[in-house]
VEXRO-717072 format. One line per field, with one value per residue (C-alpha): residue number from 1; residue in three letters; x, y, z. Coordinates in nm, 3 decimals. Layout:
resi NUM/...
resn ALA/...
xx X/...
yy Y/...
zz Z/...
END
This chain:
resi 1/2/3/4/5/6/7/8/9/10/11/12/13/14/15/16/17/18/19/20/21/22/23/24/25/26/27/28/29/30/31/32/33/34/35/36/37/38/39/40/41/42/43/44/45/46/47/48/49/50/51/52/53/54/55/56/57/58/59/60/61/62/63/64/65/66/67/68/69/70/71/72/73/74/75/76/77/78/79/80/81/82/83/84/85/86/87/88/89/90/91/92/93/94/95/96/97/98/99/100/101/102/103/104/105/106/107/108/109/110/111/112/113/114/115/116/117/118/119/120/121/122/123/124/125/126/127/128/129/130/131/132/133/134/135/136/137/138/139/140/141/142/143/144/145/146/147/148/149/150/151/152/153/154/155/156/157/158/159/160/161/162/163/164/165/166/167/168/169/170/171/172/173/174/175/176/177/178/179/180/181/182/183/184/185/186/187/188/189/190/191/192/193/194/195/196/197/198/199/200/201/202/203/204/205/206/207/208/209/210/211/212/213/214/215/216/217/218/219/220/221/222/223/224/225/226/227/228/229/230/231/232/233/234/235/236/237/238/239/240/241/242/243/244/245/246/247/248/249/250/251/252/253/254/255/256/257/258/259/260/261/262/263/264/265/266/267/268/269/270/271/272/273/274/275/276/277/278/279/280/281/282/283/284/285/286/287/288/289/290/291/292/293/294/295/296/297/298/299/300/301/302/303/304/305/306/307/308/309/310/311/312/313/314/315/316/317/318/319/320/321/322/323/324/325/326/327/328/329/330/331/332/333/334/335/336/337/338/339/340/341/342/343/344/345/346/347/348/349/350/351/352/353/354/355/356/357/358/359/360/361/362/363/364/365/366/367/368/369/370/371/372/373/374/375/376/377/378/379/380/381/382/383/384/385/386/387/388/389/390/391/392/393/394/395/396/397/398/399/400/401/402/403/404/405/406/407/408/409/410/411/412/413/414/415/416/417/418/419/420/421/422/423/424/425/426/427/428/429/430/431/432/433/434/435/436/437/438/439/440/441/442/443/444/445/446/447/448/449/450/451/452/453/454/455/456/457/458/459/460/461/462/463/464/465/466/467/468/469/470/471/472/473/474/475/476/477/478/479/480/481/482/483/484/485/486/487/488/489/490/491/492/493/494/495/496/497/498/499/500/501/502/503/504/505/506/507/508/509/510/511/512/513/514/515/516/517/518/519/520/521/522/523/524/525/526/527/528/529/530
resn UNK/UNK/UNK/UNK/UNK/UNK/UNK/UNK/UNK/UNK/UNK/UNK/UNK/UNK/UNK/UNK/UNK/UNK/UNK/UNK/UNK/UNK/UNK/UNK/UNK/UNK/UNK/UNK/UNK/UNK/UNK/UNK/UNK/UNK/UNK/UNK/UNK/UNK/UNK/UNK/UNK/UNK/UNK/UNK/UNK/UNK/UNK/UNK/UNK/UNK/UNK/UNK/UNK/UNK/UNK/UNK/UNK/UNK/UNK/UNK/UNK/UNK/UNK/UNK/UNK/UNK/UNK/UNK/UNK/UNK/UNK/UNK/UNK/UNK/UNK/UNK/UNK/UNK/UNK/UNK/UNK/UNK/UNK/UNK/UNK/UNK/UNK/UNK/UNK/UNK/UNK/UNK/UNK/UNK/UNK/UNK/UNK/UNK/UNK/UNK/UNK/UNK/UNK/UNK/UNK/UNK/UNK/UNK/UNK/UNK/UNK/UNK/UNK/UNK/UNK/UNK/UNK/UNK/UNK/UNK/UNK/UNK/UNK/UNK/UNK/UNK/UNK/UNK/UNK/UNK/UNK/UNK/UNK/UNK/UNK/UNK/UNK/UNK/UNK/UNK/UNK/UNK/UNK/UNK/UNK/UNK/UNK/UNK/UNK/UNK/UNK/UNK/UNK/UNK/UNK/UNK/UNK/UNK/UNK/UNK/UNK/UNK/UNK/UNK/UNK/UNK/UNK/UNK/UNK/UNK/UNK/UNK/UNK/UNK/UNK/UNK/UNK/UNK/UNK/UNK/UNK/UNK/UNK/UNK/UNK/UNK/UNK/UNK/UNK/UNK/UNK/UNK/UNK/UNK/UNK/UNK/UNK/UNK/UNK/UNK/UNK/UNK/UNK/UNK/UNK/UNK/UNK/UNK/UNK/UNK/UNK/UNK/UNK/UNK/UNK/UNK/UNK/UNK/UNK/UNK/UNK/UNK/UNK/UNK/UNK/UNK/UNK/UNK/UNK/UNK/UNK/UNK/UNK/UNK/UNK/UNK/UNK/UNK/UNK/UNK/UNK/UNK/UNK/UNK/UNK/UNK/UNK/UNK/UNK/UNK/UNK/UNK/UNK/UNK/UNK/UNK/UNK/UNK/UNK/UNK/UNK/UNK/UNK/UNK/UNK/UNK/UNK/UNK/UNK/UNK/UNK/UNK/UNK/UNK/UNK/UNK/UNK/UNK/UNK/UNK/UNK/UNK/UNK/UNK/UNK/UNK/UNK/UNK/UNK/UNK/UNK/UNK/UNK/UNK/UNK/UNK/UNK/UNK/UNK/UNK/UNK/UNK/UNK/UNK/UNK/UNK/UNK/UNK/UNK/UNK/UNK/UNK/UNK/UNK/UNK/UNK/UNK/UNK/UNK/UNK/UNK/UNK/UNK/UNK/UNK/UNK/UNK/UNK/UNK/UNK/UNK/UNK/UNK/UNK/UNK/UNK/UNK/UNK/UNK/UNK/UNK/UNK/UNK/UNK/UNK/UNK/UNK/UNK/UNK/UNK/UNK/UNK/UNK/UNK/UNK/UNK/UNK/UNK/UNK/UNK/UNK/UNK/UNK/UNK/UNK/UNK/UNK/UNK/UNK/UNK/UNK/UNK/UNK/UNK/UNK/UNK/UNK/UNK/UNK/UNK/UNK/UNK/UNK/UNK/UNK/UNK/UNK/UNK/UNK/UNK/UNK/UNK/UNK/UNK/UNK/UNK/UNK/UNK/UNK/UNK/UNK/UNK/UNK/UNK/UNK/UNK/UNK/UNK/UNK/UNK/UNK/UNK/UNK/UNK/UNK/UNK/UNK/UNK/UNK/UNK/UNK/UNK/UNK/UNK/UNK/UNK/UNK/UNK/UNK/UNK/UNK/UNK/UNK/UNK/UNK/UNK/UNK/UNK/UNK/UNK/UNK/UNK/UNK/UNK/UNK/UNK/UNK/UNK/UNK/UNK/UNK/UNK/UNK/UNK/UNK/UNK/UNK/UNK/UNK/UNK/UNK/UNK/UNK/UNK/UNK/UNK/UNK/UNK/UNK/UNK/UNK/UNK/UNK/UNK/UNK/UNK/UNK/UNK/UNK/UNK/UNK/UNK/UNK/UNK/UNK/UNK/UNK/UNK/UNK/UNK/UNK/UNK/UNK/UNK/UNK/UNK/UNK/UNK/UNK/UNK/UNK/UNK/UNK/UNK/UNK/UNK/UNK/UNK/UNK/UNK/UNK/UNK/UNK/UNK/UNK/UNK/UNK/UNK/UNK/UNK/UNK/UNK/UNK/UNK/UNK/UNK/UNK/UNK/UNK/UNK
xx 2.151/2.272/2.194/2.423/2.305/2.511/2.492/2.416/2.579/2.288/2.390/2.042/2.011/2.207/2.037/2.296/2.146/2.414/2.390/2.596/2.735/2.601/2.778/2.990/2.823/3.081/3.298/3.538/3.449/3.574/3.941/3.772/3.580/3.862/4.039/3.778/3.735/4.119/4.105/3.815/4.014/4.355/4.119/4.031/3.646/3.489/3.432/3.131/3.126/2.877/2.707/2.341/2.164/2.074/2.138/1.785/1.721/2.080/1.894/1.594/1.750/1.591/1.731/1.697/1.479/1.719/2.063/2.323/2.607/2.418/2.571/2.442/2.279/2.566/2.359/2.300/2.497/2.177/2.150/2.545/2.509/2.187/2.350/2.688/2.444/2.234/2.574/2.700/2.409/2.373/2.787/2.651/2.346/2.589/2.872/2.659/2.480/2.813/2.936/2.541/2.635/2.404/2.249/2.081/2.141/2.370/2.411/2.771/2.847/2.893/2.833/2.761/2.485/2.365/2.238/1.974/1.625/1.568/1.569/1.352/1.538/1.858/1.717/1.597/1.929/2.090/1.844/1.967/2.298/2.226/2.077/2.302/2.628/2.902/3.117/3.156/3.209/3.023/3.134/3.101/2.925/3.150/2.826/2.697/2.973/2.967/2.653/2.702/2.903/2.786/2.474/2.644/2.665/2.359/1.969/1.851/2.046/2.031/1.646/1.602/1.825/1.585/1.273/1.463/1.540/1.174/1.047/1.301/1.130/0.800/0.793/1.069/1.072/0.836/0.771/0.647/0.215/0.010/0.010/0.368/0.400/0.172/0.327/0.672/0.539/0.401/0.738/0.911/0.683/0.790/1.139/1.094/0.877/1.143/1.391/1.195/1.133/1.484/1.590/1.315/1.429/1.757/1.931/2.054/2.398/2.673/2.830/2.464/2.321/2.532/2.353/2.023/2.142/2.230/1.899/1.709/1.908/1.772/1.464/1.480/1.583/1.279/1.012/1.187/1.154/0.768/0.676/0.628/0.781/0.605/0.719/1.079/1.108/0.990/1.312/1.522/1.425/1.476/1.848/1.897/1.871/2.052/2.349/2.383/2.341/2.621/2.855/2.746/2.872/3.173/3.297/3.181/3.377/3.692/3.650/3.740/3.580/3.465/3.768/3.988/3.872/3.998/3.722/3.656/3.572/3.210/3.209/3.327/3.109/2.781/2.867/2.961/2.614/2.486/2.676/2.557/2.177/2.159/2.343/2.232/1.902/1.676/1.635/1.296/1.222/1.520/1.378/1.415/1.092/1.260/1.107/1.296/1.159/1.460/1.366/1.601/1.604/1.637/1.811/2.044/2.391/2.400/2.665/3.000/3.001/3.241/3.502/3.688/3.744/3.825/4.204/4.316/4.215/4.525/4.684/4.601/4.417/4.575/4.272/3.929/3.746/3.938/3.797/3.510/3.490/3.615/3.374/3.117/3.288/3.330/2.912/2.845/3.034/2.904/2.526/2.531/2.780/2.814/2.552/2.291/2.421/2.215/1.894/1.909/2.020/2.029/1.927/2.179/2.561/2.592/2.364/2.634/2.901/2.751/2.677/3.033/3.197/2.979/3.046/3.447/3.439/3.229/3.424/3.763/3.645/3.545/3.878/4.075/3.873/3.915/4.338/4.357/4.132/4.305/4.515/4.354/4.130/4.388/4.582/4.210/4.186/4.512/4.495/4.203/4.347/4.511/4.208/3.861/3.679/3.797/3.695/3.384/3.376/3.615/3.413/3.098/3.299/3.405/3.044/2.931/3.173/3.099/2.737/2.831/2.980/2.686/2.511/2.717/2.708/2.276/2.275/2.511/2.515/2.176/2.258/2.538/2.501/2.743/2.769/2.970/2.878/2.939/2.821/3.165/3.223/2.870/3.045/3.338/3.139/2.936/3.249/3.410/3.077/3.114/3.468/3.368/3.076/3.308/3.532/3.273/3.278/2.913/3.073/3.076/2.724/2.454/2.515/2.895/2.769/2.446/2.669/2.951/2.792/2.440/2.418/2.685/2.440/2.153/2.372/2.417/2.023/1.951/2.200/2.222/1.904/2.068/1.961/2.232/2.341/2.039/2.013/2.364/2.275/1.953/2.192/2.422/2.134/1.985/2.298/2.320/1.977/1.983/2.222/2.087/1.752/1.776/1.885/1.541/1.379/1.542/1.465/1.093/1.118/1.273/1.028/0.711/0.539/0.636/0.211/0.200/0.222/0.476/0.352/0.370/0.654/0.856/0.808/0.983/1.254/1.278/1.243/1.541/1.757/1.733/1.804/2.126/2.287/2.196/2.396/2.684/2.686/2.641/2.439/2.508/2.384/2.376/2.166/2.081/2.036/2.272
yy 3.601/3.302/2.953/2.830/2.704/2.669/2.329/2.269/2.024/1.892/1.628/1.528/1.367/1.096/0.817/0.589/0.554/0.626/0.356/0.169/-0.129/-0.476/-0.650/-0.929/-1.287/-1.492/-1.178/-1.283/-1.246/-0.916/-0.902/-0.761/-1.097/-1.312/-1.144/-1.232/-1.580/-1.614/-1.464/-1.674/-1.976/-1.843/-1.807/-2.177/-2.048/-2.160/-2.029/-1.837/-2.043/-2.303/-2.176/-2.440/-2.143/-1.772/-1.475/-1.433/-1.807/-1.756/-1.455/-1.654/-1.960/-2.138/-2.383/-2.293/-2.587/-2.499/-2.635/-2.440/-2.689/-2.922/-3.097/-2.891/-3.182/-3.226/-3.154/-3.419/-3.426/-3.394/-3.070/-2.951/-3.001/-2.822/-2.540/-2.525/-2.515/-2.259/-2.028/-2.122/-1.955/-1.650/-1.572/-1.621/-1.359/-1.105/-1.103/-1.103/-0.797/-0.641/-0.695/-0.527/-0.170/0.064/0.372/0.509/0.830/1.025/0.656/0.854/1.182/1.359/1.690/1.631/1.363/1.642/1.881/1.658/1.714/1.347/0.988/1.025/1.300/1.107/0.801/1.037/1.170/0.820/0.734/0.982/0.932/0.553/0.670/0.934/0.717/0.836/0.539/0.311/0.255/0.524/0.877/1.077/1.386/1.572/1.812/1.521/1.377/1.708/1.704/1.571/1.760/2.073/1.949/1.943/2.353/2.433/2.406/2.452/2.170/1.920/1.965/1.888/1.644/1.415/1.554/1.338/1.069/1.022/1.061/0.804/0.565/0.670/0.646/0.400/0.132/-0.160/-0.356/-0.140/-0.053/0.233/0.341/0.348/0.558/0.781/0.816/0.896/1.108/1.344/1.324/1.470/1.719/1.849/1.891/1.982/2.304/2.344/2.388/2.663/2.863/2.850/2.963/3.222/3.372/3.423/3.725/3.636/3.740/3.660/3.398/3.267/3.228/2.964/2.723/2.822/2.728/2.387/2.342/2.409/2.144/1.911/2.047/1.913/1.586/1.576/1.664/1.431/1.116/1.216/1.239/1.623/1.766/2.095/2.194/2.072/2.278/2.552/2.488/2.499/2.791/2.936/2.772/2.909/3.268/3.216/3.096/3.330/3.549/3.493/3.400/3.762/3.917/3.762/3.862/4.243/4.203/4.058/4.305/4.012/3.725/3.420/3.205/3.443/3.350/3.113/2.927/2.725/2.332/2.410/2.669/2.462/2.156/2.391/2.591/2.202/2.055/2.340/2.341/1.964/2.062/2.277/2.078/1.726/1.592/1.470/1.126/1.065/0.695/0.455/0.225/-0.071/-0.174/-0.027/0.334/0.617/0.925/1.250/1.613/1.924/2.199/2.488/2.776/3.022/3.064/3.419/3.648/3.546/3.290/3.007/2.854/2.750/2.765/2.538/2.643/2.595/2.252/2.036/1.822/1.512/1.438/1.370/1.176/1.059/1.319/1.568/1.411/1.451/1.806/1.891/1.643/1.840/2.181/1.989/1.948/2.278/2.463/2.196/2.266/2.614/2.738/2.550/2.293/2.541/2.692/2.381/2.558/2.929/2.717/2.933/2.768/2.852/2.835/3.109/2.826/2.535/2.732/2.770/2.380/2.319/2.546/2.401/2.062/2.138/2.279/2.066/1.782/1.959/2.003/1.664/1.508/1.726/1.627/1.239/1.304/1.414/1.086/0.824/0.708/0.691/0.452/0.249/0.254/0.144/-0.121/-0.267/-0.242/-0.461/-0.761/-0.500/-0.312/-0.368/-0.055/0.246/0.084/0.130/0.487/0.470/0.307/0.529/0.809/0.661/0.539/0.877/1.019/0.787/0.877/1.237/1.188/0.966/1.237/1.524/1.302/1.252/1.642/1.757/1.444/1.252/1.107/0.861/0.461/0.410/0.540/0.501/0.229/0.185/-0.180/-0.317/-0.100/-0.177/-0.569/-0.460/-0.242/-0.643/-0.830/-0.657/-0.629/-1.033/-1.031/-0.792/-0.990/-1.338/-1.124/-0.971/-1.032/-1.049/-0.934/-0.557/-0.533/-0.517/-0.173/-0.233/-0.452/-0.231/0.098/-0.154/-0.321/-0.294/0.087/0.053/-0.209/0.040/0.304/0.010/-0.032/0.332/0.404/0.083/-0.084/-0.372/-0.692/-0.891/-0.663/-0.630/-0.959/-0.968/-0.782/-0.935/-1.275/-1.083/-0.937/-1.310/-1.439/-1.156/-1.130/-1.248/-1.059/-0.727/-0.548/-0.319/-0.633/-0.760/-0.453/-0.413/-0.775/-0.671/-0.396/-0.554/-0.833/-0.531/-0.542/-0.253/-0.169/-0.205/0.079/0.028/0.019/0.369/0.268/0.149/0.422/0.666/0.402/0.452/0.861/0.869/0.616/0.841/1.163/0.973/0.921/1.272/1.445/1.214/1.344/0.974/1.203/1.372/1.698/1.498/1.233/0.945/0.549/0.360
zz 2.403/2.161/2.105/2.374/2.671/3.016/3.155/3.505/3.711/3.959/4.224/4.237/3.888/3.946/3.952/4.145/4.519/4.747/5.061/5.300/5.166/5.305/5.548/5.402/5.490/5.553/5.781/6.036/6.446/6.555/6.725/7.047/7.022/6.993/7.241/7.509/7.437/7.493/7.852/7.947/7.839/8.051/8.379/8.349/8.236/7.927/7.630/7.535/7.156/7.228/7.487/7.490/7.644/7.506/7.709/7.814/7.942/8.138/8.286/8.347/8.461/8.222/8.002/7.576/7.386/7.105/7.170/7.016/7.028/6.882/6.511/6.207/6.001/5.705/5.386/5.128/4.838/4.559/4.816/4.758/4.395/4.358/4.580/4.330/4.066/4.165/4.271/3.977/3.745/3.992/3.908/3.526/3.568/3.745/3.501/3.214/3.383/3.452/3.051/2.974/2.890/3.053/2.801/3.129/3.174/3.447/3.580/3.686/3.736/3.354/3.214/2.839/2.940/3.197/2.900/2.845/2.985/3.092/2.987/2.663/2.512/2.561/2.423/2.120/2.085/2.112/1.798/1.577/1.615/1.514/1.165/1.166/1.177/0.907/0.884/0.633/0.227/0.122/0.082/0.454/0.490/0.707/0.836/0.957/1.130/1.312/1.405/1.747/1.841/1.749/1.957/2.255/2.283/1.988/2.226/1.897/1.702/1.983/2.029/1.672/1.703/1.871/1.712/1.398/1.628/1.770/1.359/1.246/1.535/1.474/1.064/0.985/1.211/1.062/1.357/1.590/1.662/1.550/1.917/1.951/1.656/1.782/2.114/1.935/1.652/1.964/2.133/1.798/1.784/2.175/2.020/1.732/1.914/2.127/1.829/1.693/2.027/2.038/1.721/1.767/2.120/2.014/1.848/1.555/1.493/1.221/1.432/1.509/1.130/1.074/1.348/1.211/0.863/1.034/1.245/0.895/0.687/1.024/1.022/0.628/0.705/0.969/0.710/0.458/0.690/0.782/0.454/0.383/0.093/0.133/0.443/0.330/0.031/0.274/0.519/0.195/0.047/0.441/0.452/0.117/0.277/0.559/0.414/0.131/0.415/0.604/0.327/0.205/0.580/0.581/0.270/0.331/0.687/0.506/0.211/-0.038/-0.248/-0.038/-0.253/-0.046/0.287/0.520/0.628/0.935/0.924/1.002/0.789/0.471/0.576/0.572/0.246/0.079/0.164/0.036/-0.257/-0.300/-0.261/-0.525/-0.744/-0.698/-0.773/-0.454/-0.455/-0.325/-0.460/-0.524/-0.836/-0.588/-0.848/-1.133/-1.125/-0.995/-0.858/-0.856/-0.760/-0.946/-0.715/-0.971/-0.841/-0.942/-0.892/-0.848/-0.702/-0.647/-0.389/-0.507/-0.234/-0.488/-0.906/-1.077/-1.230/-0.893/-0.902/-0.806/-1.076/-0.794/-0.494/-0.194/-0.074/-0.079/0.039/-0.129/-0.470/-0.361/-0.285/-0.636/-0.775/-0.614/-0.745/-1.101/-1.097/-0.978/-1.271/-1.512/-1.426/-1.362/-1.583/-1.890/-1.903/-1.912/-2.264/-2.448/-2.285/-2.471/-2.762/-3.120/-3.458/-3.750/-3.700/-3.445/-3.223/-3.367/-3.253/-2.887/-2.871/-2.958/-2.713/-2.453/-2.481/-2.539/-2.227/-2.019/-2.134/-2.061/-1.686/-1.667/-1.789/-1.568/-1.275/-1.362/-1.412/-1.102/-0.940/-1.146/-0.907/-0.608/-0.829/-0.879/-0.570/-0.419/-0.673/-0.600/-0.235/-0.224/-0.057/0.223/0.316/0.056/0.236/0.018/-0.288/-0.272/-0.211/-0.555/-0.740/-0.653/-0.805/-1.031/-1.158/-1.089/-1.360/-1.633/-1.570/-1.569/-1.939/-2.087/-1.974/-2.156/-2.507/-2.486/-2.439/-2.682/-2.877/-2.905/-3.222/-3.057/-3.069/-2.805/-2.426/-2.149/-1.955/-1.571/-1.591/-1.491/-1.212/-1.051/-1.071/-0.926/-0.597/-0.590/-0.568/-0.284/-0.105/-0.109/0.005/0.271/0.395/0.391/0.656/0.807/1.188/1.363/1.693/1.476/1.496/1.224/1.205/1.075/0.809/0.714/0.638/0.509/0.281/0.226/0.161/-0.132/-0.264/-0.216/-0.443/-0.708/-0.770/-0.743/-1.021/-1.274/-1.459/-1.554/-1.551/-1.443/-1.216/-1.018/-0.987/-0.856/-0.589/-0.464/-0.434/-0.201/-0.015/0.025/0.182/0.443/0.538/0.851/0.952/0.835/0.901/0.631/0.395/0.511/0.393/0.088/-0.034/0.087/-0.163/-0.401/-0.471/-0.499/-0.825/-1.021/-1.034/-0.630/-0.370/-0.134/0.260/0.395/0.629/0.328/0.168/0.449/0.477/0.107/0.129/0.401/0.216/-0.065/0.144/0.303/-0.020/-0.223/0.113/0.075/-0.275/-0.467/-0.728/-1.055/-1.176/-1.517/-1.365/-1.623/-1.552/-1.686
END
């Protein structure tokens, strides 16, 4: 029995009422009608319109009180105007409920809505994929992107799924009540229940590891929003397992090296966020105050899982993305192949010798890396005016290198007076952010302009201590305030006095801000503020 489940298609959730459609007001006598009233006027009799009596006073012989043929009183013209009016505001109310869209669910027919349990998990569900949404100027994590979709066939993955949705509502959202939180804290928990009875009751196969490995790096993300590092670290060292696991299978099935196996695109998008994980620092506190608070997961690279090495690195990238995949491979070889020479360091020249070597080399990979990138830096820069959104995403690897170096001379180099700097590039990623918020069209949403521009800006102050450049960005953030909620909290967060403690709430927007970016890979193994 796997993870799957088989959905159901039930009639009897659909919440659209099936009835007979109201007669029209202003409908038309019926022919049979007509046709009598003409034969009545052939035969010389009259006509039944107009008739002064009802049918029950004819059958009395009684004359009616109420004359029928008498004049309608003509309404008065306040009364006509009053009655455009009020049709006039009724036509308003329905089209602007008709242009409302409706996030009910199964308000038609549908089988992927059908999956779902009942209106809360779907609204659950709805909220993660709000603070799960990929697009924008920052580098994508293609897991996450995938997400969704793998949701739609994983009961394990979609039910924790919403338990992140209900967390991210019940921790992160600063203007809602204790009892609210509460209430949706409880509702995570459901799910998140659910996702472990399901992982539980099924039988765990090759093919079925690699969902688990995905419902723990959710089950990550849900401890990381609520606050508990513990239980996080816990789920990693779990995920660890389980993907060494079946990275191990499949290469005893094939019979060769994992570099020799064609992987699938869920495949390559688990093994690359785990690749980032234990590469990247965990950015727990973003030095919105100045402070910054990173977590090194130390483990291992043992065995001989690596997708790819690094002499078949291609002389240049074809795109984005592909940059950053060997910029993650780049850091991986860098921190646990080379980097770690300075650590067993030897006094004496043997020890000079090794220091040497290591920095030689680590510097080698890094320039070849940063060949191949070049131009799609520059292409970026000078397609600006075109289309400003793949800039950024340049110039946060771009920022990430020169950080990468600095950090390569401190180590082997302490003595040196003068380090790379990435001040100018920070500029650059603040410029464009303005250029993008002067185009910026409100009918997008806030959520266009949040992962367009704001989140870039959130990468800025994690990574640069500068002065001028921090102040650069809270003068962009002013301007687009309004227009952003997480602008709003960032300028709250901002302006906290380095010696305060942030609200708690703060703090887990904080915590998942940080988690967002260390997936995307905007880290360094070499970390260092600039």
């Amino acid at each position: 029995m796997g993870l799957r489940d088989t959905p159901i298609e039930d009639a009897s959730g659909v919440d659209r009422i099936a009835g007979k459609p109201p007669s029209l007001p202003n409908a038309k006598t019926k022919p049979s009608a007509m046709r009598q009233n003409h034969a009545n006027q052939a035969r010389g009799q009259p006509s039944s319109k107009g008739t002064p009596s009802c049918q029950r006073c004819v059958t009395a012989g009684r004359v009616c009180d109420l004359s029928l043929s008498q004049p309608r009183a003509r309404p008065s013209l306040a009364n006509q105007i009053e009655s455009q009016a009020n049709a006039i505001q009724l036509h308003a109310v329905a089209e602007k409920d008709r242009l409302l869209i409706d996030h009910r669910i199964l308000t038609e027919p549908n089988r992927i809505l059908s999956i779902f349990k009942d209106q809360a998990q779907w609204d659950m569900f709805h909220a993660f994929l709000f603070t799960n949404h990929q697009t924008g100027t920052l580098p994508i994590n293609a897991l996450s992107a995938m997400t969704p979709m793998i949701a739609q066939q994983e009961v394990a993955v979609r039910e924790i799924c919403c338990a992140v949705g209900a967390a991210g509502v019940a921790f992160t959202n600063p203007n809602s009540d204790p009892v609210a939180d509460q209430k949706q804290y409880q509702l995570s928990l459901v799910y998140y229940n659910r996702a472990v009875q399901a992982i539980r009751g099924a039988e765990i196969t090759t093919n079925t590891l690699l969902t688990v490995a995905l419902a723990s790096i959710l089950f990550i993300t849900y401890d990381m929003i609520r606050g508990d590092m513990q239980t996080a670290y816990v789920h990693f060292d779990y995920c660890d397992r389980i993907i060494k696991s079946y990275f191990e299978k499949r290469c005893e099935e094939a019979g060769v090296p994992l570099a020799q196996i064609q992987l699938s695109t869920f495949e390559s998008a688990v093994f690359e966020i785990f690749q980032r994980l234990t590469t990247y620092p965990w950015v727990l506190e973003l030095g919105l105050d100045g402070s910054k608070v990173e977590h090194k997961i130390r483990k291992k690279c043992e065995g001989d899982l690596h997708r790819h090495r690094l002499r078949e690195m291609p002389q240049f990238f074809v795109d984005l993305p592909q940059a950053l995949m060997w910029w993650d491979v780049t850091q991986h070889h860098l921190f646990h192949h080379h980097d770690f020479m300075d650590s067993c360091e030897e006094t004496g020249p043997e020890g000079i010798s090794s220091t040497n070597t290591a920095w030689k080399e680590s510097l080698a990979i890094l320039q070849q890396w940063h060949n191949g990138f070049l131009p799609l830096l520059q292409t970026a820069r000078q397609r600006q005016d075109d289309d400003p959104r793949p800039y950024p995403s340049a110039c946060v690897l771009e920022a990430l290198y020169v950080e990468t170096l600095a950090g390569l001379h401190l180590r082997h180099h302490p003595d040196t007076n003068v380090l790379p700097n990435a001040r100018s590039i920070y500029f650059d990623m603040i410029k464009t952010a303005r250029t993008m918020q002067q185009q910026w069209n409100p009918a997008n949403g806030f959520l266009s302009l949040d992962n367009t521009i704001v989140r870039p800006l959130i990468f800025v102050l994690l990574k640069c201590r500068d002065a001028a450049v921090r102040q650069a960005v809270e003068e962009l953030v002013l301007e687009i305030n309004e227009g952003s909620q997480l602008a709003r909290l960032l300028l709250v967060m901002m302006s906290m006095d380095r010696n305060s403690k942030l609200p708690q709430k703060l703090r887990n927007v904080e915590r998942a801000l940080g988690w967002y970016l260390t997936s995307c890979g905007c880290n360094s193994g070499l970390s260092s503020a600039l």
